[in-house]
C-alpha positions as CSV (number, residue, x, y, z in Angstrom):
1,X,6.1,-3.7,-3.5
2,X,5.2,-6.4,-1.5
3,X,6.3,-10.3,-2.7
4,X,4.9,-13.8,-2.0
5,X,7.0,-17.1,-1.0
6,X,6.0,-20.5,-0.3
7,X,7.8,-22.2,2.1
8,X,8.7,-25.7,1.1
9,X,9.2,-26.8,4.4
10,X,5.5,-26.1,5.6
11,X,3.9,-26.6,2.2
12,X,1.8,-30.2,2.4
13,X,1.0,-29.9,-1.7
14,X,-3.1,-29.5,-0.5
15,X,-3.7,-27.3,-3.5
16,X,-5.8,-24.9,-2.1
17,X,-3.9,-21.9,-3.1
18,X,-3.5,-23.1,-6.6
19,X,-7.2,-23.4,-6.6
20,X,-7.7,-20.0,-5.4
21,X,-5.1,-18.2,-8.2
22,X,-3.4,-20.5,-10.6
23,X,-1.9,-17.6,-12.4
24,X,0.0,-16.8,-8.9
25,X,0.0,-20.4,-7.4
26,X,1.7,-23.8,-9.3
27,X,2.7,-27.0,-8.4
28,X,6.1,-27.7,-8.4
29,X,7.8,-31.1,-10.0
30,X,8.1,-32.2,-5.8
31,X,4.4,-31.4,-6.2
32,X,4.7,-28.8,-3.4
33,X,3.3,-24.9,-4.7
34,X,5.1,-22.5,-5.4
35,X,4.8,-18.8,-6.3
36,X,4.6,-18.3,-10.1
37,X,3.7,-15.3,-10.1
38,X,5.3,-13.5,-6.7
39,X,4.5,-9.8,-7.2
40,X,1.5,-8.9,-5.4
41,X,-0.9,-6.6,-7.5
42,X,-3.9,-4.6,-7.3
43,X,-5.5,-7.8,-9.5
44,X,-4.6,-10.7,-7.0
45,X,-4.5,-9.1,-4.0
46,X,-7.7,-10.4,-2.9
47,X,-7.0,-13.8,-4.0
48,X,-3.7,-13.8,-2.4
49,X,-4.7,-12.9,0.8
50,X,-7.5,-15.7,0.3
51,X,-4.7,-18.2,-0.3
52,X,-2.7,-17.0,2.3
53,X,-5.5,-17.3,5.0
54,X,-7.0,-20.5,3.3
55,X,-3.8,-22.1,3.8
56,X,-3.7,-25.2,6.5
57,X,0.1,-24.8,7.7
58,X,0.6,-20.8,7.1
59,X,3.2,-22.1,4.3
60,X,2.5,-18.8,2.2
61,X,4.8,-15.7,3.0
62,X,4.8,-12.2,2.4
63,X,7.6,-10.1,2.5
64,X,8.4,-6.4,1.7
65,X,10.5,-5.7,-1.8
């Protein structure tokens, strides 16, 4: 099962993956996203990969579970 990070050291709080999936994407209190949802499914899969290409400064992560 594959999982999803955001790295709060490249994250610039832009939003764009939040707007893509806010089911899998939030913003934190620092106002940076995170991953609120970190499994990766048959249902967001799309979306996540949308996000993770969509995203200015490659902050969002995959890694295998």
């Amino acid at each position: 099962m594959e999982k999803i990070k955001v790295n709060k050291e490249k994250c610039l709080g832009c939003g764009m993956c939040v707007g893509i999936n806010s089911d899998v994407f939030e913003f934190d209190d620092d106002g940076l996203a995170k991953a609120n949802n970190e499994k990766i499914t048959e249902e967001n899969e799309e979306e996540v990969k949308e996000a993770i290409n969509s995203c200015p400064v490659s902050a969002i992560e995959k890694e295998e579970k």
